[in-house]
N, C-alpha and C positions, 0 to 999 in steps of 0.2 A: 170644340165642345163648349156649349155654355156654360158658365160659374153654378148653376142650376143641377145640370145633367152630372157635372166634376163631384160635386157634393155627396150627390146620391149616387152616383158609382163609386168614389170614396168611402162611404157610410155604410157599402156593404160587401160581406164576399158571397162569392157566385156558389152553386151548389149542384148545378144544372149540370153536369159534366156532360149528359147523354143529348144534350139539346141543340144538335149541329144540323144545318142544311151549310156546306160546304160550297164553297165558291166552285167555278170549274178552270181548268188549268189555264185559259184563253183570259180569264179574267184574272187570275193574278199575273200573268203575264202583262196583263194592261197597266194594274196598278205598278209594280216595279220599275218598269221597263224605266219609269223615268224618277226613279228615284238613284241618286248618283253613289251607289254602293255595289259593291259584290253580294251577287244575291244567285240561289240556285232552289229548282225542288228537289223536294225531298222524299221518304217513304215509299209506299207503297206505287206514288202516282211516278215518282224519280226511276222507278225498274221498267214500268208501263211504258215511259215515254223513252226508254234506252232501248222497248223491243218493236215500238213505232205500232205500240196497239193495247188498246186495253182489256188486260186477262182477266179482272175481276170487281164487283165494286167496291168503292169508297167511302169508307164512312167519315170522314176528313181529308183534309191536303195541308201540306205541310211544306212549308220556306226557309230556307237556309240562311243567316246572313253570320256575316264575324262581329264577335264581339267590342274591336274596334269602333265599328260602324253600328253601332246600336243606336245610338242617337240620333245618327243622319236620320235613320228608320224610322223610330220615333218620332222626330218631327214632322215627318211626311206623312205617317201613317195617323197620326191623333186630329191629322185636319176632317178625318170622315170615318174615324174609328175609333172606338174604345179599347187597351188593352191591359191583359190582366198577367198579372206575373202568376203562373205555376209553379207551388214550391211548397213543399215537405205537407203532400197532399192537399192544398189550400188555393185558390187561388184570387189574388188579390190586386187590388189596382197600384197599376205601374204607374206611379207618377210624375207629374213634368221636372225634369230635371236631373231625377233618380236614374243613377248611374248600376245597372245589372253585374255585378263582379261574379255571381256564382250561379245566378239565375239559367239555366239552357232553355228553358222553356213557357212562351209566351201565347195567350190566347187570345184571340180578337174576336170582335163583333161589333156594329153597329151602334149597339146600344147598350145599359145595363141588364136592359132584359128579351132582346132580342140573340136570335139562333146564334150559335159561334160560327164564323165561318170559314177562318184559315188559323193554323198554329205557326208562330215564329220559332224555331229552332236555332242558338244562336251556339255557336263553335267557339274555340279559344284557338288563334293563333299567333305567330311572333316569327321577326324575323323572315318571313314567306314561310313560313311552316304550318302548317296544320296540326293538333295533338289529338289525339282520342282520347276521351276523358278517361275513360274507362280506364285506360295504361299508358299513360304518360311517354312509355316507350316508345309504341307505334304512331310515325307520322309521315304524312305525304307532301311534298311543296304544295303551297298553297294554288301555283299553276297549273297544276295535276289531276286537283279536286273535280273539278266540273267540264263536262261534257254539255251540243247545244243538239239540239234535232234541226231539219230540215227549214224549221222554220223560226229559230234563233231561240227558242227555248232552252234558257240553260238549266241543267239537274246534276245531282250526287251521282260520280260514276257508279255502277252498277255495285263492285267487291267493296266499294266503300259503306254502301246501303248496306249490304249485306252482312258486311261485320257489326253494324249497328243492330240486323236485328237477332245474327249469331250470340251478341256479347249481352243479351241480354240478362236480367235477374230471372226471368220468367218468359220463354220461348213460345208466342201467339201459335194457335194451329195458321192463324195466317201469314206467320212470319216462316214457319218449316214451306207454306204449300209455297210461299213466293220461291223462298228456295230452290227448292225443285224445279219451278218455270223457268227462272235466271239461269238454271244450270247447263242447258246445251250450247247457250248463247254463249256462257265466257269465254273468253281468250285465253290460252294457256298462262298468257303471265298475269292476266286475271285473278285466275283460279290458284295461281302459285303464291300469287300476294297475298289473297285469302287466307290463305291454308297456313298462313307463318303468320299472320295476325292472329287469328284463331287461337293457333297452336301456344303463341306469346301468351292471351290471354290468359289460354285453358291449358298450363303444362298438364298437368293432369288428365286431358282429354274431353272431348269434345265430340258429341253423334257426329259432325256437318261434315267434320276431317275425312271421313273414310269415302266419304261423296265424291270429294274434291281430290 
């Protein structure tokens, strides 16, 4: 990015939330493939490509990487990208150097004022572990996390997505319908990890539990 373009995406925050034309999965696959990190999809697109078909549309796509390896990203991604840190509803320019400690969530685009077209979603792990932010208690080996399709696409195993969007503050009507879709598909010890993640979460209880 030129000292030009830096300035004036420094000098402002984005406001546009709703102004995504999203990449498509073939093309973030191109961009990562050779970026030398751990990297996986995510959301909605991550359940799609675990049932080798797409159930419904997209209105974003969304990439996994660790915390660790944020910077690898960063450097790689700011040669033809601009990206903005999301946080306590704002979002703001990630700048060179700046190290994300609490950040999970990052947005890019081309330009300062061009469409968003892919979200970073960044994990905390240690040790080979994975945490969930949500509860600190539930985690998976970090060898565990990701699943690839037929054609080396890696993504968020299926129950992992899904307590993402179980554990939420506020449960999408397209977060229950995924639900539903993903459900004949899982594997018993799938649906068993679920259901004790959930349960950790939500002692209190939980709609998804009685599904599962």
């Amino acid at each position: 990015m030129s000292d030009l373009n830096f300035r004036k995406a420094r000098d402002r925050l984005r406001t546009d939330i709703s102004n995504w034309m999203p990449l498509s999965v073939s093309e973030i696959h191109a961009i990562f493939a050779v970026i030398p990190i751990r990297w996986c999809m995510a959301g909605g697109w991550a359940l799609d490509l675990h049932l080798r078909k797409q159930t419904r549309e997209h209105s974003d796509i969304d990439v996994i990487i660790t915390r660790e390896e944020q910077l690898i990203a960063y450097t790689h991604l700011t040669r033809d990208w601009v990206l903005y840190r999301a946080e306590d509803g704002k979002l703001s320019l990630w700048e060179d150097g700046e190290y994300l400690s609490s950040t999970s969530d990052v947005w890019i685009s081309r330009n300062n004022e061009s469409p968003w077209a892919f979200q970073l979603m960044i994990i905390d792990t240690g040790e080979d572990w994975w945490t969930y932010k949500r509860d600190k208690s539930i985690r998976r080996p970090i060898s565990d996390l990701i699943l690839k399709t037929d054609e080396g696409i890696p993504y968020l195993r299926p129950e992992i997505q899904l307590l993402h969007k179980a554990g939420s503050s506020k449960i999408r009507e397209k977060d229950y319908n995924d639900f539903l879709t993903m459900l004949p598909s899982l594997l018993p010890h799938e649906k068993a990890w679920l259901k004790s993640a959930i349960n950790r979460q939500f002692p209190e209880g939980h709609d998804w539990v009685k599904l599962l």
